[in-house]
C-alpha positions in Angstrom: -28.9 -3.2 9.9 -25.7 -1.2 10.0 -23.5 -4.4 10.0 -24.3 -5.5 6.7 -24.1 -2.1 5.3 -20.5 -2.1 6.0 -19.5 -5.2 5.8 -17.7 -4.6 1.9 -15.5 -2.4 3.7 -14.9 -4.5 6.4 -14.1 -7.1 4.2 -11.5 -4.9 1.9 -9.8 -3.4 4.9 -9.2 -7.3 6.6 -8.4 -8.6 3.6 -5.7 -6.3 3.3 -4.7 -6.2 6.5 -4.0 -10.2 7.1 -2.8 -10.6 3.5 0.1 -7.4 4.0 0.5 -9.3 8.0 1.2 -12.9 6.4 3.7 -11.8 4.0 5.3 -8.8 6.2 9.3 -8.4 5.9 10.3 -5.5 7.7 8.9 -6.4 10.9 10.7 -9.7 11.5 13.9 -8.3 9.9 14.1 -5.9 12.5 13.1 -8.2 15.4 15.5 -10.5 14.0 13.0 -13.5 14.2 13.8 -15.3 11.3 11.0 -18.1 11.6 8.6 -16.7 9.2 8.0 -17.1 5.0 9.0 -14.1 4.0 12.3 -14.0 5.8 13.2 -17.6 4.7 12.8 -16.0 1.1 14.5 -12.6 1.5 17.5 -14.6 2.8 17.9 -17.3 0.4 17.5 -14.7 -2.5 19.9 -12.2 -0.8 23.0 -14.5 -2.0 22.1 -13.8 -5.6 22.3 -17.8 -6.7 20.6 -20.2 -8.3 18.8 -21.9 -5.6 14.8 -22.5 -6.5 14.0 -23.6 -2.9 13.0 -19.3 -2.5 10.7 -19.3 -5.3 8.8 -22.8 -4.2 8.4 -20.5 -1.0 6.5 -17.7 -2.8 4.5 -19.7 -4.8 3.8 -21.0 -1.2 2.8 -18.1 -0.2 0.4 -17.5 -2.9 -1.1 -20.1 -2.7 -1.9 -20.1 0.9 -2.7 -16.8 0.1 -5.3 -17.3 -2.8 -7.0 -19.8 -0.7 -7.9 -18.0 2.6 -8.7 -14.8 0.2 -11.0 -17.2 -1.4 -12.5 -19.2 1.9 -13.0 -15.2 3.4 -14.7 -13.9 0.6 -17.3 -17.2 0.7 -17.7 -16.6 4.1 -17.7 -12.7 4.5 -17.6 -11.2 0.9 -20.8 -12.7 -0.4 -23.1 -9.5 0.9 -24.4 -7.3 -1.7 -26.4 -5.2 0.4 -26.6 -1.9 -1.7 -28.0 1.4 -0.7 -29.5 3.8 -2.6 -26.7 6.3 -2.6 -25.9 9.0 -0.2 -27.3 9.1 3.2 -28.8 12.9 3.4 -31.2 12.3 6.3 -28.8 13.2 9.1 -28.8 11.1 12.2 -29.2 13.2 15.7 -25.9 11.7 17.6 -26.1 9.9 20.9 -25.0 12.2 23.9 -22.8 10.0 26.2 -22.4 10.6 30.1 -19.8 11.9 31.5 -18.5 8.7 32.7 -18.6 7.2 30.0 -17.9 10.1 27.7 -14.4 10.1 29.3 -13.6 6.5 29.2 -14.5 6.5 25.5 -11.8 9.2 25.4 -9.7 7.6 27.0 -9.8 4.3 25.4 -9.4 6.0 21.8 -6.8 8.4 23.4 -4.7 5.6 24.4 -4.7 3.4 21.1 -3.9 6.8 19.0 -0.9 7.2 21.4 0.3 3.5 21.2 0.0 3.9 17.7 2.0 7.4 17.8 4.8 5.9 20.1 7.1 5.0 16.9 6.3 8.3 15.1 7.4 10.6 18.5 10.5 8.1 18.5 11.5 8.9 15.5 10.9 12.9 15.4 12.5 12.9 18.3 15.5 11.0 17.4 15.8 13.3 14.2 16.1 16.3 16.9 18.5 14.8 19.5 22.0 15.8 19.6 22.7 12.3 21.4 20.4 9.5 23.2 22.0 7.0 24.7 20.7 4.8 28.0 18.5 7.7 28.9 14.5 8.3 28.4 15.1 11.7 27.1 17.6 13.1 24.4 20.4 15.4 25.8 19.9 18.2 23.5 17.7 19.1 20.4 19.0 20.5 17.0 18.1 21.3 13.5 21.6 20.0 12.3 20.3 16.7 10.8 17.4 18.6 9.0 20.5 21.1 7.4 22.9 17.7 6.4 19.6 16.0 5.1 18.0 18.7 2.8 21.3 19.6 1.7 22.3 16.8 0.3 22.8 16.4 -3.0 20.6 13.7 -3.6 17.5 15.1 -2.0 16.1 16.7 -3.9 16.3 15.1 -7.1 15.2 11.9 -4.9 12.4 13.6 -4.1 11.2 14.5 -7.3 11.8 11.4 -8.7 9.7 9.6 -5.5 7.0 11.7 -6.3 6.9 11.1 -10.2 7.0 7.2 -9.7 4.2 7.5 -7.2 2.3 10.5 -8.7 1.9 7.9 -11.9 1.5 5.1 -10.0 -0.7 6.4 -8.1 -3.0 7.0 -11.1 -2.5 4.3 -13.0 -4.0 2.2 -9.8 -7.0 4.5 -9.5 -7.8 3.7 -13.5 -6.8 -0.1 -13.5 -8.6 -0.5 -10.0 -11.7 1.1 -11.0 -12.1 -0.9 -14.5 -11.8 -4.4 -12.2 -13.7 -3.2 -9.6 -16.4 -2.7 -11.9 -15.8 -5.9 -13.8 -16.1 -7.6 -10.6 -19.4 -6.0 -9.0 -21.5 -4.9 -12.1 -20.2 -7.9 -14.5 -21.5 -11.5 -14.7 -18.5 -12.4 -16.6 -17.9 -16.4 -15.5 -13.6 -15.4 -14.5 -14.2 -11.8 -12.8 -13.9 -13.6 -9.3 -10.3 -14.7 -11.1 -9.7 -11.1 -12.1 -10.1 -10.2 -9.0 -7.7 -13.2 -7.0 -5.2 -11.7 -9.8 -5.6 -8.5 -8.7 -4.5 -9.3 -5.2 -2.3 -11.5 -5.7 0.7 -8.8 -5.3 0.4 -8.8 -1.9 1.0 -12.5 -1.5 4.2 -12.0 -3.1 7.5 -10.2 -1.1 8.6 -7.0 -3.2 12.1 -8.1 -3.4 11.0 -11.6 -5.5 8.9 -9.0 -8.0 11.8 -6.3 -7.9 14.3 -9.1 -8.9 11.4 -10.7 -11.5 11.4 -7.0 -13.2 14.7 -6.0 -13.3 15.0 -9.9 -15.2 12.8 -9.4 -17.8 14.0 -6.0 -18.5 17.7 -7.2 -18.4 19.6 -6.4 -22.1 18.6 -9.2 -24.7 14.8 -10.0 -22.5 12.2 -9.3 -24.6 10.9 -6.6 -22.2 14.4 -4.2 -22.5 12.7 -1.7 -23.9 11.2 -1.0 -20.7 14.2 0.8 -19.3 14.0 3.6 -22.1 17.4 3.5 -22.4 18.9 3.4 -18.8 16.1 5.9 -17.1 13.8 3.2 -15.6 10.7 5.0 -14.7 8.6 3.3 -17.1 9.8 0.0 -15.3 9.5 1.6 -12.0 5.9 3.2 -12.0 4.7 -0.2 -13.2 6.2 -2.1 -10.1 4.8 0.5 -8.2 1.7 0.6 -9.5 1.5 -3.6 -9.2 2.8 -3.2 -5.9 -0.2 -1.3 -4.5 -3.3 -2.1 -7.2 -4.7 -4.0 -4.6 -5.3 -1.2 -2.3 -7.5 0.7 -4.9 -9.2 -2.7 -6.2 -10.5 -3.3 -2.3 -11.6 0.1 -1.9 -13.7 0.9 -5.1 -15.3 -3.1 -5.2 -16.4 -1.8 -1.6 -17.8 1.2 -2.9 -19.6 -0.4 -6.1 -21.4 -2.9 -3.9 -22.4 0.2 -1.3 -23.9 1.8 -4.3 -27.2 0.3 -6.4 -26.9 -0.3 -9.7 -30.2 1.2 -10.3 -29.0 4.6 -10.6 -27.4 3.6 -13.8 -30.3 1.7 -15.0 -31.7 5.0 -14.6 -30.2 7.1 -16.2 -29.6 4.6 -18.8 -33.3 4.6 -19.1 -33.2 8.5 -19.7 -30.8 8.1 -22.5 -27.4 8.4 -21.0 -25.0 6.2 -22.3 -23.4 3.8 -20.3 -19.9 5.6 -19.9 -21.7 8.4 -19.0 -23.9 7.3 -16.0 -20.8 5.8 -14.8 -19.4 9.1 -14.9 -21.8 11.4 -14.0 -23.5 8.9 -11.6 -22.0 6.3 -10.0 -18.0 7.9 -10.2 -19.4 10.6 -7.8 -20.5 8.6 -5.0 -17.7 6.2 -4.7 -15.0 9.3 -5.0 -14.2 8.9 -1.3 -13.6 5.5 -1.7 -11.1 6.3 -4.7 -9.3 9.1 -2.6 -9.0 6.4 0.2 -7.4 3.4 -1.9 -5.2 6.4 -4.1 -3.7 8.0 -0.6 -3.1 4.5 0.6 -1.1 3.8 -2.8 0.8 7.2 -3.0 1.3 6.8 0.5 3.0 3.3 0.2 4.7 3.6 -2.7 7.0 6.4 -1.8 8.2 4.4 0.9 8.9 1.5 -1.6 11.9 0.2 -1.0 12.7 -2.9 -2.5 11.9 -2.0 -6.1 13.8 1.0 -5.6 16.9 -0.7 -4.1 17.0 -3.1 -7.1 15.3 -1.5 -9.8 17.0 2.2 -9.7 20.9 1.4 -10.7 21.7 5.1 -11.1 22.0 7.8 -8.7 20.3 10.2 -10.8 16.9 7.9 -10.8 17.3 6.7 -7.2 13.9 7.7 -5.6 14.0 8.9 -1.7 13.9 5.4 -0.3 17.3 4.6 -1.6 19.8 7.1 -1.1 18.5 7.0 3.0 18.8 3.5 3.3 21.6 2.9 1.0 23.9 6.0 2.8 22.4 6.4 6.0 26.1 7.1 7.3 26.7 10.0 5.1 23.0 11.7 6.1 24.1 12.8 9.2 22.3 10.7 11.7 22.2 10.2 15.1 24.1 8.1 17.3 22.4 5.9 19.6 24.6 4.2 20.9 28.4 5.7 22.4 31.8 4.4 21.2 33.6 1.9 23.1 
């Protein structure tokens, strides 16, 4: 019963999740394990030339990606079990024992502090003096905090993080909503298309769309007047916004199919106008879902950094991803390794 209930969201959160896993760069570029797709095209494009061997990759990669999107959603997506709306008849929860209270506990306590292993790495790091061959720092300070904030850049790269993903951010929630709703409510014959476009983004590495952008915006491309001049955050809130769509198409498709079209008919029937049930109706009930897929996309695209490495050519436009990665040296930050 429950199962196919949530099985939408199930659906939207896997797709995502093995579509950003199959085209994942930062991971392997770290590990230095160079055997994958997307580091065969970040290094071929990384020499700036000619060579369409890179491209053939990432139309590859959508490909492959379109068609085990497509085989999933035959195979998973196809429920359209709908409630009737909000559950208000609570459910009394089951009491565990204390056996096996605790090793619930435990179990969850453990993932959350595998997952939270990276995160106390890095405060930590931020607050050691020096680390080097030893499980604990030697000494925390607030130094690196002083050099960072007082940087010249930071805070105008803050504000101009939060602008690009502020708009892009709502831009998403708009666009996502309008083909979420094509895609559920619709019997359009190419909304299943719509919606393969929609994802499509993810399939393709952000350097390979940073370096498509900043082309067609190049002086004499027909899209120029996209940079405004030289400020590019027109051209930046749409890569943005493309970037992380898909996050905001998943989560408000899973919404609309939790959520019976009914209610509209009915208030259709009582003489609201179609706009308006959506509105006043249906907009309500799948708000969490919108808040979910719009943190997601705010959340991801301030820590864009390919479009911001190539896209943002001035220091006064560089958002906060770009001045840390590109000056890392000059911010201050820790050793973790000694001198020879």
């Amino acid at each position: 019963m429950t199962l196919p209930l949530i099985m939408p969201g199930v659906f939207a959160g896997g797709t995502i999740v093995f579509i950003w896993a199959f085209t994942e760069l930062g991971v392997p570029l770290v590990f230095d394990y160079t055997r994958v797709t997307s580091v065969q095209i970040y290094n071929s494009l990384r020499d700036l030339s000619d060579n369409p061997q890179p491209y053939a990759l990432v139309v590859v990669v959508m490909l492959a990606t379109v068609l085990i999107y497509l085989v999933s959603k035959y195979l998973f997506g196809r429920s359209h079990v709908l409630g009737g709306g909000r559950n208000v008849v609570a459910r009394e929860p089951v009491r565990l024992g204390p056996v096996w209270a605790w090793g619930v506990t435990a179990l969850f306590g453990g993932i959350i502090l595998i997952a939270m292993v990276p995160h106390i790495g890095v405060v930590l790091l931020s607050l050691s003096k020096g680390w080097y061959q030893s499980v604990f720092p030697e000494g925390l300070t607030l130094q690196h905090y002083r050099d960072a904030l007082s940087h010249e850049m930071t805070l105008n790269a803050v504000s101009n993080s939060l602008k690009y993903a502020s708009l892009a951010t709502l831009l998403d929630v708009v666009l996502g909503l309008g083909i979420a709703y094509v895609n559920v409510r619709s019997r359009l014959p190419a909304r299943h298309l719509l919606d393969v476009m929609a994802m499509l983004p993810l399939a393709v590495p952000g350097i390979v769309l940073a370096f498509g952008y900043l082309a067609m915006a190049r002086e004499g491309a027909p899209f120029h007047w996209l940079m405004l001049g030289e400020d590019p955050v027109l051209l930046m809130v749409i890569a943005y916004s493309v970037r992380r769509l898909p996050y905001v198409v998943r989560s408000a498709t899973a919404g609309l199919q939790q959520v019976s079209p009914d209610l509209e008919d009915a208030a259709q029937n009582l003489g609201a106008p179609p706009w308006r049930a959506l509105l006043r109706v249906t907009l309500p009930l799948i708000t969490p879902n919108l808040i979910a897929g719009g943190l997601l996309a705010f959340a991801f695209a301030m820590l864009e950094v390919a479009d911001s490495m190539v896209l943002a050519q001035q220091a006064g436009h560089y958002p906060i991803t770009k001045p840390f990665t590109s000056s890392s040296t000059r911010w201050g930050m820790v050793r973790t390794s000694r001198p020879p």
